[in-house]
C-alpha positions in Angstrom: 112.2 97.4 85.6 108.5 97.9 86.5 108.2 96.9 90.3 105.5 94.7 89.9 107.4 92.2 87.9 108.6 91.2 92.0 104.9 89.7 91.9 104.8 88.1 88.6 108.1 86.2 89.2 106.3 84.9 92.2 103.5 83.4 90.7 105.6 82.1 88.5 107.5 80.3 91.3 104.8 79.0 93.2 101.4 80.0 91.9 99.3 78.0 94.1 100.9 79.5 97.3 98.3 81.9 99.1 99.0 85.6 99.0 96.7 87.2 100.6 94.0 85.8 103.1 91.4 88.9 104.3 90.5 87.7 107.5 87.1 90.3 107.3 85.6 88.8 104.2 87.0 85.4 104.5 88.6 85.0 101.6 92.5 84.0 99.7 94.1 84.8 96.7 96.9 82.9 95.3 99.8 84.4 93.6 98.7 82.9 90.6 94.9 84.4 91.3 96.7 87.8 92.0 98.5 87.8 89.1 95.7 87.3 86.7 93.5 90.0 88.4 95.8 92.3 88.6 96.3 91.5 84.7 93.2 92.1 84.7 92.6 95.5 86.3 95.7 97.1 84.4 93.9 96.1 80.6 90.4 97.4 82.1 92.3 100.6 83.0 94.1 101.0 80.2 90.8 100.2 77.9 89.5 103.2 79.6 92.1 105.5 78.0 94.6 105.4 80.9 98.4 105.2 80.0 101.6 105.1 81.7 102.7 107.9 84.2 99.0 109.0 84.6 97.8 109.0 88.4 95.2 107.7 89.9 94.2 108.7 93.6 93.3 106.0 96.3 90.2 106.9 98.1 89.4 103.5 99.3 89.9 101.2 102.4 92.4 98.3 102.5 90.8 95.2 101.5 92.1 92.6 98.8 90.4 94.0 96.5 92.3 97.6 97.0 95.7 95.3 96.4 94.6 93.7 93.4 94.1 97.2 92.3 97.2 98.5 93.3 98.8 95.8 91.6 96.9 96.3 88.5 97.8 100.0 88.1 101.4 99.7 88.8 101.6 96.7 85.9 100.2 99.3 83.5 102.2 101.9 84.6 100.3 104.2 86.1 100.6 106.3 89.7 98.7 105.1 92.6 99.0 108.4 94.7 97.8 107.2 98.3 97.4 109.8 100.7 98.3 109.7 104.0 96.3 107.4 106.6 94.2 109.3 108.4 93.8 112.4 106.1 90.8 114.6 107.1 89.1 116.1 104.2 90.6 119.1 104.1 93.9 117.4 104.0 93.1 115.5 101.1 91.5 118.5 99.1 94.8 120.5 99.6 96.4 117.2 98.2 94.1 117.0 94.7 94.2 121.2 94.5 98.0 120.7 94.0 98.6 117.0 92.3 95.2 116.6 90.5 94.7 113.0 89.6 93.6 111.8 86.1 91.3 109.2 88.1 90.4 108.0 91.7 89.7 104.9 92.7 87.2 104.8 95.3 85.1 102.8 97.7 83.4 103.2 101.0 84.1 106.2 103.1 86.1 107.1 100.3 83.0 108.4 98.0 82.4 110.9 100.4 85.7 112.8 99.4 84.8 112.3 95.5 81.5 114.0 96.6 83.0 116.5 98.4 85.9 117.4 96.3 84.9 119.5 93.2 88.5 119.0 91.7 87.7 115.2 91.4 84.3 115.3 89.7 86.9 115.7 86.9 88.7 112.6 87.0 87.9 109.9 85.7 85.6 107.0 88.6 86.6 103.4 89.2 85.9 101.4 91.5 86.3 97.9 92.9 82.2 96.7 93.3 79.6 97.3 90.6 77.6 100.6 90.9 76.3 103.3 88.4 78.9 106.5 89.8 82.5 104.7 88.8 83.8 101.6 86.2 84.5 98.4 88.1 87.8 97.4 87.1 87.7 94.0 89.6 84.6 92.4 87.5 84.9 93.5 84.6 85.1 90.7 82.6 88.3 92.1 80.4 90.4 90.0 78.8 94.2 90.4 79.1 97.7 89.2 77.9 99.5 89.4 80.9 101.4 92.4 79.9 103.6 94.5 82.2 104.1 97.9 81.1 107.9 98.0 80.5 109.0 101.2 82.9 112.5 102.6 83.5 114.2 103.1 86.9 113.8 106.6 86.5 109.8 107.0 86.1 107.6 106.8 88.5 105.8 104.1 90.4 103.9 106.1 93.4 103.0 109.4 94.7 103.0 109.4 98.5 103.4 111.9 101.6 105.6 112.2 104.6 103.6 112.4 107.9 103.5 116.1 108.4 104.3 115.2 111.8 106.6 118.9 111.8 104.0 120.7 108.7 101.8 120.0 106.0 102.8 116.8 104.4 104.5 116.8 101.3 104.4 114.7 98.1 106.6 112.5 96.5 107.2 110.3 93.7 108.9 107.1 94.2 110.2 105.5 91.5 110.7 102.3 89.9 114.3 102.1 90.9 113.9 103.7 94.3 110.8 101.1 95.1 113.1 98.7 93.9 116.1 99.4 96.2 113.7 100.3 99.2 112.5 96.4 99.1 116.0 95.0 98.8 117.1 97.2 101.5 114.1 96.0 104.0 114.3 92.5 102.8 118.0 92.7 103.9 116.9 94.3 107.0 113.9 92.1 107.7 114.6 88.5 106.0 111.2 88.3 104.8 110.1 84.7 104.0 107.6 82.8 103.6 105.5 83.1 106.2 102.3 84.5 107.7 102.9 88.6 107.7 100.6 90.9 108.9 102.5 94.7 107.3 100.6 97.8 107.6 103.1 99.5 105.4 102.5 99.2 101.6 106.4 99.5 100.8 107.0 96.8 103.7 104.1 94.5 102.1 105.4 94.4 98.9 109.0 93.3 100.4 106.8 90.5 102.1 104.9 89.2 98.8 108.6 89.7 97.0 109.7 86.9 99.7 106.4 85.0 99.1 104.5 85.4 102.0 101.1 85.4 102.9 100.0 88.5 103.5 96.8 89.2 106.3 94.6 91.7 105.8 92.8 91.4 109.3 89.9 92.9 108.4 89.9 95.9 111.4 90.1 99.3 111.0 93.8 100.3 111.3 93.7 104.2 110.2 94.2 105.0 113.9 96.9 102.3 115.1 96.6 103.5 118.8 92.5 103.2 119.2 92.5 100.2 116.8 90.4 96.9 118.4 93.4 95.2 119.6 91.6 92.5 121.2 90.2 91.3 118.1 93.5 92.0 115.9 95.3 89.0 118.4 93.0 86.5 117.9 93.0 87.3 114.1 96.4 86.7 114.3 96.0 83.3 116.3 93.5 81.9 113.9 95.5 82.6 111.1 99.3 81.5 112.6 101.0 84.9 112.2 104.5 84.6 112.5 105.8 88.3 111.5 104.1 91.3 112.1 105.4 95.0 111.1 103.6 98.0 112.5 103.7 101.3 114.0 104.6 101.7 117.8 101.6 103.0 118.7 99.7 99.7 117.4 102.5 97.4 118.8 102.0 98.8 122.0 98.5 98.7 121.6 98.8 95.3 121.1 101.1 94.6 124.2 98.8 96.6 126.7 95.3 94.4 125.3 97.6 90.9 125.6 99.1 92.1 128.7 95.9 92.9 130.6 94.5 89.3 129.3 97.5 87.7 129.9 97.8 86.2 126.9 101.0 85.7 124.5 101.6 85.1 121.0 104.1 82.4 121.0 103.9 81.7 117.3 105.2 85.2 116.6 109.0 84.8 115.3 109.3 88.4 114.4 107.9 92.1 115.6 108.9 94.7 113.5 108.2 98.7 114.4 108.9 102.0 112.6 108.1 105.1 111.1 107.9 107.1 115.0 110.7 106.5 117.8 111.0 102.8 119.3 111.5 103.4 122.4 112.8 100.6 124.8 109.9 99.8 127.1 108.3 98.9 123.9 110.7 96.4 123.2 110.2 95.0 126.9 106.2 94.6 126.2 107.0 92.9 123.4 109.3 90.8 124.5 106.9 89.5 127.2 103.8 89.1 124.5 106.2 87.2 121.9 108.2 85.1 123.6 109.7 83.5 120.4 110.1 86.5 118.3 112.9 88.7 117.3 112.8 92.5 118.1 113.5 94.9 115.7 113.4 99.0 115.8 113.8 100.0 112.1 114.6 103.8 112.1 113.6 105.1 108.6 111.8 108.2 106.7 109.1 107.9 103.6 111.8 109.8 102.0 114.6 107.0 103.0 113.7 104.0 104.3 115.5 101.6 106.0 118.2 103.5 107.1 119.4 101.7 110.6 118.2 98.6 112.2 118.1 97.6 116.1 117.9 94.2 117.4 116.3 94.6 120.9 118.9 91.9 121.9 121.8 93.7 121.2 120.8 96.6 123.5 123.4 96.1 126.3 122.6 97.1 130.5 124.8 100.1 129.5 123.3 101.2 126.8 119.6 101.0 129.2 121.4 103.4 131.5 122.8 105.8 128.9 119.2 106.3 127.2 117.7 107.1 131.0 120.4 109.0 131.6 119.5 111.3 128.9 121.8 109.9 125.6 118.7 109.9 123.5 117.7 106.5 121.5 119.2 104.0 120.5 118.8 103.9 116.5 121.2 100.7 115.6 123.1 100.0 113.0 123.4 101.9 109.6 121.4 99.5 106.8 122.8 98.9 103.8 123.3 100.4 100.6 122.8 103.8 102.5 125.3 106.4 102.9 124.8 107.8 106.3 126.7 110.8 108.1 125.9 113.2 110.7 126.9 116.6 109.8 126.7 120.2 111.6 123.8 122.1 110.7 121.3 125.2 111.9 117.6 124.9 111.4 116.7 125.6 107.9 119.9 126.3 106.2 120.9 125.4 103.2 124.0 123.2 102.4 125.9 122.8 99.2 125.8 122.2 96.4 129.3 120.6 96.6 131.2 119.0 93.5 131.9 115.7 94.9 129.5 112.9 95.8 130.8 111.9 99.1 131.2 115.8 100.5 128.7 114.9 103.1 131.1 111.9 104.2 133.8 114.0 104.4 132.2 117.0 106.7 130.9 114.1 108.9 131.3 115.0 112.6 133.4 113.2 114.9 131.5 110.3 117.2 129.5 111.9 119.7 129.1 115.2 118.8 125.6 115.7 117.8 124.6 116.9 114.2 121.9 116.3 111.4 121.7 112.6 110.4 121.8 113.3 106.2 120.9 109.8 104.2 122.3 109.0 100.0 121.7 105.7 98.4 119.5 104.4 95.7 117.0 103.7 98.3 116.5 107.8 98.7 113.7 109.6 96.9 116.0 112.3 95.3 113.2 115.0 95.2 109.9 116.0 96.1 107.4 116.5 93.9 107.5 120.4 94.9 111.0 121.0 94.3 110.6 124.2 96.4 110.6 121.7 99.2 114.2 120.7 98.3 115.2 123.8 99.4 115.6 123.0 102.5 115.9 119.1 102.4 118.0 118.0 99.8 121.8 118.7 99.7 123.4 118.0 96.0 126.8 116.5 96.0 127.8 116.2 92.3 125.8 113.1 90.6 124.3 112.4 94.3 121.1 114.1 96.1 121.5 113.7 100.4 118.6 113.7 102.1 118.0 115.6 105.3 116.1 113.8 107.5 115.4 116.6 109.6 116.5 114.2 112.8 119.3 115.3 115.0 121.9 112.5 116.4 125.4 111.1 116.8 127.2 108.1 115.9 128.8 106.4 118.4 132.6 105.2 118.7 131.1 101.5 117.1 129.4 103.3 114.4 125.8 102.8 115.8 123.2 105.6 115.1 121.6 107.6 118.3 118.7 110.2 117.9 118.3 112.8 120.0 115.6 114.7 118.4 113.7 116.5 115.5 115.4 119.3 114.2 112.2 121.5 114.6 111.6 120.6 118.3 115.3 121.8 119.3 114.8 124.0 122.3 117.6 126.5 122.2 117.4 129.1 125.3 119.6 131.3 127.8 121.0 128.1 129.3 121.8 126.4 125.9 120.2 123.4 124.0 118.1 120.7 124.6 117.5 118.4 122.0 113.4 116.9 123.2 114.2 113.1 122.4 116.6 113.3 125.4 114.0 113.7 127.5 111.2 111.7 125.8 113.5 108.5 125.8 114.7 109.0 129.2 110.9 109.5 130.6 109.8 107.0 128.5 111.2 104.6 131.3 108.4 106.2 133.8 105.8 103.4 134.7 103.0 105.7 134.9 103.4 107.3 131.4 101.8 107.0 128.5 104.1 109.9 126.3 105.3 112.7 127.0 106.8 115.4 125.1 108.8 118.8 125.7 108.9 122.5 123.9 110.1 125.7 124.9 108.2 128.9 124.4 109.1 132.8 125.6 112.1 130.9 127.5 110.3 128.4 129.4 110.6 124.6 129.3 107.2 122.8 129.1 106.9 119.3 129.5 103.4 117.4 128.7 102.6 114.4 130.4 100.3 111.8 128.8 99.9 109.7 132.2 98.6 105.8 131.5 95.0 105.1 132.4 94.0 105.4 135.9 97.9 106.6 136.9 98.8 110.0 138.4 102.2 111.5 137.5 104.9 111.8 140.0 105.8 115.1 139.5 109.2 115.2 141.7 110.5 111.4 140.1 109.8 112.9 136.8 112.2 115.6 137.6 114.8 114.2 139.4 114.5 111.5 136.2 115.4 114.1 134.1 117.3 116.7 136.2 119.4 117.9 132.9 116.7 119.4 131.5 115.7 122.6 133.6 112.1 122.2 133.2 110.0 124.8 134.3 106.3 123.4 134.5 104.9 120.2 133.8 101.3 119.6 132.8 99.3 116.9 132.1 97.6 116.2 128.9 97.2 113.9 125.6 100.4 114.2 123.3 99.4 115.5 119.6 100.5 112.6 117.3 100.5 112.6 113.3 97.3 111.2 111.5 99.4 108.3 110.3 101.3 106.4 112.9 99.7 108.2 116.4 103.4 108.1 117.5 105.6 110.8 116.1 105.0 114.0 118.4 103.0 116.6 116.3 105.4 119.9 117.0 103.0 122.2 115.7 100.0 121.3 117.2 102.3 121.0 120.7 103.9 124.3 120.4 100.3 125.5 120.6 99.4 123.8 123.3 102.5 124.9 125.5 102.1 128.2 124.7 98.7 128.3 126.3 100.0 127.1 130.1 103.3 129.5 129.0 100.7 132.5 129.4 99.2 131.5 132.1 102.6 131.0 134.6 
């Protein structure tokens, strides 16, 4: 079933109930307003010679009138392929030189890629205000039935990318069926209602208008969550009685820090939400203390599988405090439903299976506590990427079923809760053995006087980089003893790389670079 129906059946519901209120412009839209735009936009597009399974690249900012778009496309069955937040230009050239859209949509800052790009001055130009360079398919003026494109679980819905956070991103195709189960999953995870939601994740916004929320757009520039004007994104959320927001860490604690320093709450909050980079527990403290009335969840997921375990902040125990300082790694929670989790043994980049029956993973699952590579199944899992050379070395086959490797090492512990200890591809392994970095990330995380921190090893030397808090010095000997397990050689002090997307996932690239530089110079 086309995924959009989840937004018809809700205007059908309860058509007068707002959807969306864009706190910039200062404007609504009803469900029953959204529906008929959206109608709108997918008969303007398809009078323009578009037809199901072409793809049209996004190029413009988040506004309403990007949604209504969105919308529009998906109800006529096209692609929306939305790059990752944050892409420089060269990122998103790479992205059209090897998925070249039939159209782009485009507005703002946006035109300057369409400029810039000489594969795109072959698509096809539409836009979302009148102008003489692209068709406006918000104004104009078409007449439609109403139709949704009838699609089949199996085709596809979007084109988006992972992070990139350990290499160039790589594209995807969710489809109907996996969009689908990916909002059942996070409405089983999150409860949306009916409420005031402010999502910065499209997949998580569409679980929200599936409840029949009211989605905020707040009208601030969110492409980078850490530097974004968190000030202005409280009272925003104050004037407009936000009770659920769900956002990266880096703009949660963003948030916390601004409301901290003020000390102001937001006692309307009922729910605080944060994935797609490590939550790590201070987090959860800030929050606790800015959003007195909320609940606290860590949702630990991929663009490839997401949800795949949830943590209530409330359910983290005085134990399990002192086994994450001591060096356990993080707390993840507990598996989400309909996901088959295990945790298997694994080298970097090898290859597993393919095995004849489904549940092989299952069965080569390693006992509790011993640490392994978390792999994901369910209908919720994107089975492939679009590059299938990219399977190689994230995809196992188990009969009918594709497992997904999440690239993320961890353990299960004798309850059946999830721990992470670390990316795959930031595994230090040396003369005196193997250290997996989220060990020491979580643990350091604790540390008053820091920001982020993150740790590689390069020509046999542990290096640990130390984003200190504004106006703190580092205390070099607590910050050893802290995390005495680790052997490390040298600290240095320095901004943490962090991915384009959520400025929270440690870019391992870009800091096996910089390590290597003080490595030379021991």
């Amino acid at each position: 079933m086309n995924v959009a129906r989840i937004i018809c059946g809700r205007a059908a519901a309860h058509p007068e109930r707002i959807a969306f209120v864009d706190a910039g412009a200062g404007r609504t839209l009803s469900y029953a307003a959204l529906d008929a735009a959206s109608a709108r936009v997918a008969a303007a597009l398809r009078n323009h010679g578009l037809r199901p399974g072409d793809t049209v690249l996004i190029a413009h900012p988040v506004t309403l009138e990007l949604y209504v778009a969105l919308i529009g496309m998906l109800r006529a069955g096209l692609v929306p392929a939305i790059p990752p937040p944050g892409a420089d230009l060269g990122a998103l050239a790479r992205c059209v030189l090897a998925y070249p859209p039939r159209a782009v949509l485009a507005g703002g800052i946006g035109w300057a890629a369409v400029a810039a790009i000489p594969a795109l001055r072959r698509a096809m130009r539409f836009a979302t205000v009148g102008g003489p360079f692209a068709f406006d398919i918000i104004h104009a003026g078409v007449a439609s039935d109403g139709e949704v494109v009838a699609r089949d679980d199996g085709d596809p819905a979007m084109l988006t990318f992972t992070s990139g956070s350990t290499g160039t991103p790589k594209a995807m195709l969710r489809s109907h069926g996996v969009a689908h189960a990916q909002i059942d999953a996070l409405a089983a995870a999150l409860a949306p209602c009916e409420a005031t939601s402010l999502c910065t994740m499209p997949i998580v916004l569409l679980a929200e208008l599936a409840a029949g929320a009211t989605c905020l757009l707040p009208g601030i520039d969110l492409r980078r969550p850490a530097r974004a004007d968190a000030a202005q994104l409280a009272a925003r959320m104050r004037a407009h009685g936000v009770a659920r927001i769900v956002a990266s860490p880096a703009l949660l604690t963003n948030l916390a820090a601004a409301l901290e320093a003020r000390g102001e709450t937001l006692p309307a909050l009922r729910l605080t939400a944060s994935g797609g980079a490590p939550v790590m527990p201070p987090l959860a403290a800030a929050l606790r203390r800015i959003a007195p009335n909320a609940r606290i969840l860590a949702v630990y997921g991929s663009t490839e599988a997401e949800p795949i375990a949830i943590l209530d902040a409330a359910d983290v125990t005085p134990d399990d405090h002192d086994a994450m300082r001591g060096g356990a790694g993080l707390l993840a929670g507990v598996p989400c439903a309909p996901g088959r989790i295990a945790v298997v043994a694994t080298e970097r980049g090898a290859v597993f299976g393919p095995f004849a029956e489904d549940n092989a993973p299952l069965r080569l699952a390693l006992p509790p506590r011993a640490v392994g590579e978390i792999v994901v199944a369910g209908p919720h899992v994107v089975p492939h990427f679009l590059d299938r050379a990219d399977d190689a070395t994230t995809k196992i086959r188990a009969g009918a079923t594709m497992w997904h490797r999440t690239g993320d090492l961890g353990y299960r512990d004798e309850t059946g809760r999830l721990w992470l200890v670390g990316r795959v591809a930031g595994t230090i392994d040396d003369a005196r053995g193997t250290l997996e970095p989220l060990r020491v990330e979580c643990a350091l995380a604790y540390r008053p006087e820091i920001a982020r921190c993150a740790i590689a090893g390069v020509d046999g030397m542990r290096i640990l980089l130390v984003e200190p808090l504004p106006n703190r010095r580092i205390d070099e000997r607590a910050i050893r003893a802290a995390v005495a397990f680790a052997e490390i050689d040298r600290v240095v002090t320095g901004p943490v790389p962090v991915d384009p997307r959520h400025n929270a996932k440690v870019d391992y690239a870009a800091l096996q670079r910089i390590v290597r530089r003080y490595a030379r110079v021991a």
